[in-house]
N, C-alpha and C positions, 0 to 999 in steps of 0.2 A: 471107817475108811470112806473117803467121799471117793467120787467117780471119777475117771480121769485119772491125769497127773497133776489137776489145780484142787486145792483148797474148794469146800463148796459148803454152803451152808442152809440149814431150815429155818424159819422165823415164825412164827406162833402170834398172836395178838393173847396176850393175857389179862391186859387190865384197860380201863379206861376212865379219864377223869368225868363223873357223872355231867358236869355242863359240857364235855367233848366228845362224846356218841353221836351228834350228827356231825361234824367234822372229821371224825374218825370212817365214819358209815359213808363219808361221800370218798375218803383215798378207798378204803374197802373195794368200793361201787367200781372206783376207775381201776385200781390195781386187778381184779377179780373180773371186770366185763360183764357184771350183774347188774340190776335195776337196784337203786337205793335204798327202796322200801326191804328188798331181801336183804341187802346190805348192815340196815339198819337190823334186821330180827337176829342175826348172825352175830354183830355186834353185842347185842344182850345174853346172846346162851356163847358166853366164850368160856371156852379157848378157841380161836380159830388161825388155822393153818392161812396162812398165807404162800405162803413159796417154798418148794424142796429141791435141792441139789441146785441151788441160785448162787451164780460166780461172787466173787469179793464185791466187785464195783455195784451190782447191782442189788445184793443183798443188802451194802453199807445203803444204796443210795433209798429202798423204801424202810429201814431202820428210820434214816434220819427224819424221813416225810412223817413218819406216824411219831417220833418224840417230838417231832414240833407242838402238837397239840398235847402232850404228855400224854398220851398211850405208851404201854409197858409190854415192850415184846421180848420173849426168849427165843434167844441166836443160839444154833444150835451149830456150831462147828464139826467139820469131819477133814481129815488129815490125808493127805492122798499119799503116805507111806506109812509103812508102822511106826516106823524110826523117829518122825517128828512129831512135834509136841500138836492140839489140836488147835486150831485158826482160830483167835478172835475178832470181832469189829472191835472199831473205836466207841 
């Protein structure tokens, strides 16, 4: 059940194309408010959590920033009723 009465979702960084770890490491750096270099070591020991309980628009919108560079994240959908099916992104 996500919180609220909207749709909310988790996003995970699972993978990353080996020449795209520094591209990756600098959305990481901006999204997360950390220094690159941590950015970067966090990068290499994934999974890492990126965002939880992050609304539609803004969960779609850093999905779409890390597939740019082909990074592989899992969207983790949660339903704000029992009754409905769980939210996905595009």
């Amino acid at each position: 059940m996500g919180t609220g009465i909207f749709a909310s979702f988790d996003l995970t960084l699972r993978a990353c194309p080996q020449g795209q770890i520094k591209a990756a490491a600098q959305r990481v750096a901006r999204l997360l408010e950390i220094p690159l270099g941590e950015a970067l070591a966090r990068c290499r020991a994934l999974p890492l959590v990126l965002g939880e309980a992050l609304d539609r628009r803004r969960a779609q919108a850093i999905k779409d920033d890390f597939t740019a560079v082909g990074a592989r994240l899992q969207v983790q959908g949660f339903k704000p009723f029992p009754w409905m099916e769980a939210p996905t992104l595009r």
